[in-house]
N, C-alpha and C positions, 0 to 999 in steps of 0.2 A: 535151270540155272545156267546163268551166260559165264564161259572163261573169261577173265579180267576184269568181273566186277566187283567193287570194294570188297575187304574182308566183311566187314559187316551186314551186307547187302545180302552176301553169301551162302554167310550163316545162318541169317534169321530166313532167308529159301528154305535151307536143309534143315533147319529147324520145324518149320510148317510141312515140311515133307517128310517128315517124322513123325509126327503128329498126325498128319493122315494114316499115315501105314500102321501105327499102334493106338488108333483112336481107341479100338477093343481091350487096350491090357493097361488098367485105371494105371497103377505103378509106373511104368513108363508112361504114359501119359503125361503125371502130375510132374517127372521130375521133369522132362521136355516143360511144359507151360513154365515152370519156377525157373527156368532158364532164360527163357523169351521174358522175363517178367523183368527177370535182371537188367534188361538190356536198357531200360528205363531207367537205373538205380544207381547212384554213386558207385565208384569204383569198391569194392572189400579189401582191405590190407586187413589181413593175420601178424599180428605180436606173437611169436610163438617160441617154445626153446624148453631145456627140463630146469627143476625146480631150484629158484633164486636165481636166475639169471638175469633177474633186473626186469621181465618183459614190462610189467605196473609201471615202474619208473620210468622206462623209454617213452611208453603210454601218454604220461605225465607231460614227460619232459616235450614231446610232441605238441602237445596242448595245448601245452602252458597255463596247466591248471593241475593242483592235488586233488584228483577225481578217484584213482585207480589206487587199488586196487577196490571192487564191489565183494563184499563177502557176508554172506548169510550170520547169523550169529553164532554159527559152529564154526564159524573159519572158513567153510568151501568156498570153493569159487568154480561158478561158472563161466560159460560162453559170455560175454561182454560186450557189446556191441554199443558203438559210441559214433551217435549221429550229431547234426546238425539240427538244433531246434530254436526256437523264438526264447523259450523261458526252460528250465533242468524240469525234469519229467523221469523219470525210472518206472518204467514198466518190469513182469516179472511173466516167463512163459513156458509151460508146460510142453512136453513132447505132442500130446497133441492139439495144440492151440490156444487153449485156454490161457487169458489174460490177468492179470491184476497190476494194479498202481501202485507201488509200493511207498512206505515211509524212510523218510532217509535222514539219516547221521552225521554229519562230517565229522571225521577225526583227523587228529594228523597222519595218518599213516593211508588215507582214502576214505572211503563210504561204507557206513553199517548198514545195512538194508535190514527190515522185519517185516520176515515172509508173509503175513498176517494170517498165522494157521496152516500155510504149509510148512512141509517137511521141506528141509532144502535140498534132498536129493530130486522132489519133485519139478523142482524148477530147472529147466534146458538154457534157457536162455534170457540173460537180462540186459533192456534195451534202455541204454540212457543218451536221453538228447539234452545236448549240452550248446549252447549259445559260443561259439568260438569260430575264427577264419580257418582255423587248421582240420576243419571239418567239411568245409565247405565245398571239397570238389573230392571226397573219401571218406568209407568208412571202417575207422578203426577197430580193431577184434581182439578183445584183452583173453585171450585161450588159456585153458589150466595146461600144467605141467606136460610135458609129452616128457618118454624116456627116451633113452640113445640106446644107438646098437640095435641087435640084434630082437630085442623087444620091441620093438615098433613093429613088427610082422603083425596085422590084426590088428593094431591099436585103434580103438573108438576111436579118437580125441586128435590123432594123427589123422585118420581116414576122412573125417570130418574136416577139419582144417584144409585139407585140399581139397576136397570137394566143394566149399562153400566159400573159400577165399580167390579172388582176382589174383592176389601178389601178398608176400610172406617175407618177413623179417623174420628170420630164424637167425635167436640168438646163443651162442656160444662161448667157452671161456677161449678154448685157444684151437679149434676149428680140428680136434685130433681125427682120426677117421673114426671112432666110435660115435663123435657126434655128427657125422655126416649120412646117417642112416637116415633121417628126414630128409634129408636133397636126394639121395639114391631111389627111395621111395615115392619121390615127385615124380619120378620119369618113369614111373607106369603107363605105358602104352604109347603108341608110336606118334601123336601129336607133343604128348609133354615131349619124349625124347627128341624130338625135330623143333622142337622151339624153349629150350630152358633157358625163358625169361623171365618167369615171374617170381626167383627168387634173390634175394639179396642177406647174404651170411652177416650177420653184425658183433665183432668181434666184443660183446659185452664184459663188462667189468674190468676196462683196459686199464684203469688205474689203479688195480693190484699188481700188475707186471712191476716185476723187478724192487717189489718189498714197499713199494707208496712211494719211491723217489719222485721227485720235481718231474723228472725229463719221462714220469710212464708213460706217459700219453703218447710223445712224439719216439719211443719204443716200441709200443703199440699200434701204431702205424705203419714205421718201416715195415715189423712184422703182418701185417693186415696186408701189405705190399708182397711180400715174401710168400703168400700162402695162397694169394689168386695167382700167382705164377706157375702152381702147383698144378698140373692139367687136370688132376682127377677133383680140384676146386673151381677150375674156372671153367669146365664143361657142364658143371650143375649147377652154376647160377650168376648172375649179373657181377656181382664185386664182393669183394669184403673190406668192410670200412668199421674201423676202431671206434670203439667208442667210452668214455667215462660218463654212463650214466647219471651217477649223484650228482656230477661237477655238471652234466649237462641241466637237469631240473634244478638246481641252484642256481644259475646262471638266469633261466626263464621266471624265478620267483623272488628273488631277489631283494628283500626290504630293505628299510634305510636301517630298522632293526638289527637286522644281520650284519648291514655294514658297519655298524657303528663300533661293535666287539671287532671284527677284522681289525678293524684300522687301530683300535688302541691296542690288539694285539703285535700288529707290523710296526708298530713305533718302541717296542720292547727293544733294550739291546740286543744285538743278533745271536752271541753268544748266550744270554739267557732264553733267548725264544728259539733257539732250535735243543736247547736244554728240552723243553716244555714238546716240544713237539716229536720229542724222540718215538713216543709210540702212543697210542688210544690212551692207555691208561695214566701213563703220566700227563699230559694232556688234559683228563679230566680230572685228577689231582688236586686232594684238597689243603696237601702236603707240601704242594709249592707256589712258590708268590707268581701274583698273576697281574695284572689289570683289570682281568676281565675275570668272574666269581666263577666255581665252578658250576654252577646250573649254568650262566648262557654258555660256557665253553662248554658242555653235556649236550644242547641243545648245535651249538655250532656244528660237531660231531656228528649229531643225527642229521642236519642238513647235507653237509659235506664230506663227510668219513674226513679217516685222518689226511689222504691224502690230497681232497678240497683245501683243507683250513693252512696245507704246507704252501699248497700253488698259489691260495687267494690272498696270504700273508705276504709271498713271495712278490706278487702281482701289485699290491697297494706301496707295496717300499718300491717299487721298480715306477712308479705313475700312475696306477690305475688308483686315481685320487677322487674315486666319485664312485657313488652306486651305481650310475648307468657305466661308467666307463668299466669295472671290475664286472659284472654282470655281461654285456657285450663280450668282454674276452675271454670269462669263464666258459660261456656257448660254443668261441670260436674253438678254444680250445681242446674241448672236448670230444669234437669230431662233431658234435650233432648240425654244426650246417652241412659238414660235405656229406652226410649221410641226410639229410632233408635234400639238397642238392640232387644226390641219386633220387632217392625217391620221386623227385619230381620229374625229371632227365627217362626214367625208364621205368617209372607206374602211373603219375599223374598222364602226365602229357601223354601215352598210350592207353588211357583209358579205357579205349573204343578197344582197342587189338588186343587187350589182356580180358577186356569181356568176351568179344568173339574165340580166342584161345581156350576161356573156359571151358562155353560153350559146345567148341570141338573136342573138347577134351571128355566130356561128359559124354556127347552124342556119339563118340566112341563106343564108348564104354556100352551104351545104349544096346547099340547094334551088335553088338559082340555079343552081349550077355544074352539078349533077345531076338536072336536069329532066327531070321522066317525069310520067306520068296522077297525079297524088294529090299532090303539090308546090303546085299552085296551090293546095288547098285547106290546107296547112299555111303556105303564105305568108300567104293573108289572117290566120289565128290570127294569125303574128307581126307583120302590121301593125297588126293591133285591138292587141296588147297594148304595142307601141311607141309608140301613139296615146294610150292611155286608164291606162296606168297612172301612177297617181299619185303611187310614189316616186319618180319622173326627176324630177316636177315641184317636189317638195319640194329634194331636192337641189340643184337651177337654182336657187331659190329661196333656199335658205341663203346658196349664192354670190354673188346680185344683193343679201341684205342688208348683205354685208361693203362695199357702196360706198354710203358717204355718200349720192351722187347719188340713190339711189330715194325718198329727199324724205322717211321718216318720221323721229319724232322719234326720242333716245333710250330712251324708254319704248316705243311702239310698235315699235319692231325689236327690242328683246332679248326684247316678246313673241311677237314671230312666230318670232323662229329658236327660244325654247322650243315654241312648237304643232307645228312642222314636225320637230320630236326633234332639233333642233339640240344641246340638254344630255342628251340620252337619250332612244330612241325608246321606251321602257314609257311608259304611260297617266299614271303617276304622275312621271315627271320631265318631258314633255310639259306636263302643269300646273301644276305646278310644288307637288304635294300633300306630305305627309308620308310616306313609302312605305307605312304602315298605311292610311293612310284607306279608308273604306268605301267600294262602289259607289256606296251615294246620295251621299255627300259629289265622288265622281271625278264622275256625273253632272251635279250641278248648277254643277261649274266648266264642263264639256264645255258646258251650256247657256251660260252666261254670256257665256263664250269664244265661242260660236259666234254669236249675239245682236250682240256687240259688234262681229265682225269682217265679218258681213253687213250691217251701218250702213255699217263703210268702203268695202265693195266697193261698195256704191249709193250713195255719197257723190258729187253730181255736181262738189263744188267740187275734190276729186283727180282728180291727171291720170292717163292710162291705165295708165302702167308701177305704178299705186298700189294703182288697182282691180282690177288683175288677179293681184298678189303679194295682194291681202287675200282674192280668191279663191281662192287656193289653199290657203288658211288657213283659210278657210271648209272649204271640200274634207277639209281634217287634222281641222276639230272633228267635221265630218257623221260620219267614218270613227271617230274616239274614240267618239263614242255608238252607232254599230252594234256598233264591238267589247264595247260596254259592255252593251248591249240580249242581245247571244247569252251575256252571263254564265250 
């Protein structure tokens, strides 16, 4: 293995040189080959979080399709694995291999599966491929409940989910330290701990803050804000970003059906329609005068909880005079672009590096558990490369730009998160070029850039957390002009 050859390059070396040294011990073996296999395979994002935290619904709203949740006809739920297919397909998988097709359901609430004679404890894992673009570069992992605290020591379902996920959404109600016992428990071993990128905290159910008022979401946020300023939140993972599940899958499903009760509901006089909307039950109320009957206001309810049907009333009397226009802003609202937005910023667009991170992570594991003569020489490779590569550090990076506090201004931080391929890691969206431009034109931005950002980092009037994010920016331009130079 050559220093300074891509991460990928790297790994799948120490990969095959693992493979050699435990050709004889099938177990390592298999789990080394199911790693190299990955490398081929869409990126794995884990929906994960403990029970009702909305993970189906985010799923969902992801989608943009009511798929989720999959459950046996006892209610369980398995592993869920949601690919990209031509035409819907559900397959059904046993721990060890065995396949079946399964027959499927739709309900409102997601998919009935009928195991056809199995038991549904026998079944591990169910793989549904589903025709959609939000599939197409990722695949989604609808995981059963994990618990918080102190119980997750040992947990199947925990141990699993990092083992076999690239990148985790772990959702929470309000990020307390008892549910941070899943992000504590990521940084088992000394690669997770030198690179904790692949998770992102999703502050679920944001629209129960502060009793359903109008303004929970954009309370939900500041605090979402408040709580990755927290060191012991923002050293175990990428961000935390708010979110109003219901309001978000409402907004992606959106009928003219649905709009047509909003709208005769927002044209109610205000004093009587905030009578009606005072809580669920009045609401669905067959006690007071309405326009709209109570089955579709029961049905409203189930789409949006009460606090959808206060903001989307709110939203049709303020102009949102149209199904696409109220649907559009119900999205926007919700947080689920700026959390689609992360996920693409620091899981999509690092694909490659959170597979090779896996990868290190596991062949860790490997060598540690299965120590023999030639181990210690493949651990130092994976400590040099957990030490010295320089996408972890870009990555850290993006996420210390999203907080105010690292002191630069506007201008200097939307160009650092471009250097670091915060808008696209090619050379030309990195600078911020025309996609044609020549190499001498990409060159002399990569100087200028680099020039500029080696000023800040030897700037002695910036304080340290300043000078060391403008070296890593430095690091991103030095890297632009090599790759530029091997043209």
């Amino acid at each position: 293995m050559r220093p300074g050859a891509p991460l990928g390059e790297s790994v799948w070396e120490l990969l095959h040189q693992a493979l050699n040294l435990y050709r004889d011990d099938p177990h390592a073996a298999a789990v080394l080959h199911h790693h190299l296999s990955r490398f081929e395979q869409p990126l794995r994002i884990a929906v994960a979080g403990p029970w009702r935290s909305g993970k189906s619904t985010l799923v969902n709203a992801i989608m943009g399709e009511e798929v989720a949740p999959v459950e046996g006809e006892d209610g369980r739920q398995v592993f869920t694995w949601y690919e990209d297919g031509p035409t819907p397909e559900v397959t059904a998988y046993t721990a060890d291999g065995s396949a079946r097709e399964l027959a499927v359901t739709r309900s409102a609430g997601g998919m009935r599966v009928d195991l056809g004679g199995w038991q549904s404890d026998q079944a591990a894992d169910v793989v549904v491929k589903w025709p959609t673009r939000a599939l197409r570069h990722a695949t989604l992992v609808d995981t059963p409940a994990v618990t918080s605290g102190a119980e997750n020591d040992g947990n199947p379902i925990m141990d699993r989910i990092l083992r076999e996920a690239d990148a985790v959404l772990y959702l929470t109600r309000d990020a307390r330290s008892s549910d941070l016992g899943f992000l504590h428990a990521a940084q088992e071993g000394g690669v997770a701990r030198s690179a904790p990128i692949n998770m992102l905290l999703v502050l679920a159910r944001a629209d129960e803050i502060g009793g359903g008022r109008v303004d929970a979401l954009q309370t939900a946020k500041q605090l979402a804000r408040r709580q990755y300023r927290d060191p012991e939140v923002n050293s175990l993972c990428m961000g935390v970003v708010a979110l109003g599940g219901l309001v978000a899958l409402a907004g992606r499903v959106l009928t003219e059906s649905d709009y047509a009760p909003l709208a005769a509901l927002a044209a109610m006089p205000r004093a009587e329609l905030e009578g009606l909307l005072l809580s669920a039950d009045r609401f669905v109320s067959t006690q007071l005068p309405a326009p709209v009957g109570a089955e579709a206001r029961r049905a409203l309810l189930g789409r949006l909880g009460i606090f959808g049907v206060r903001l989307a009333t709110t939203l049709v009397r303020t102009g949102c005079d149209s199904r696409a226009k109220l649907a559009a802003e119900l999205v926007r609202r919700s947080g689920l672009t700026e959390l689609r937005e992360s996920m693409g910023r620091y899981f999509t667009d690092r694909a490659d590096v959170l597979r090779a991170r896996s990868a290190l992570v596991v062949l860790e594991s490997v060598l540690r558990q299965h120590f023999r003569p030639g181990s210690r020489e493949l651990l130092a490779w994976v400590e040099y490369l957990q030490s010295t590569t320089h996408d972890f550090r870009e990555l850290r990076l993006l996420a210390a730009l999203q907080d105010p506090q690292l002191g630069f201004d506007a201008e200097r931080t939307a160009e650092a998160q471009r250097l670091v391929g915060g808008n696209g890691v090619d050379l030309t969206a990195r600078l911020g070029a025309d996609p044609d431009a020549s190499a001498a034109e990409l060159w002399e931005l990569s100087s200028y850039a680099l020039h500029r950002w080696q000023h800040h980092a030897e700037d002695p009037v910036r304080n340290l957390a300043q000078r060391r994010a403008a070296g890593v920016v430095v690091r991103s331009c030095e890297a632009m002009l090599v790759r530029l130079s091997a043209r």
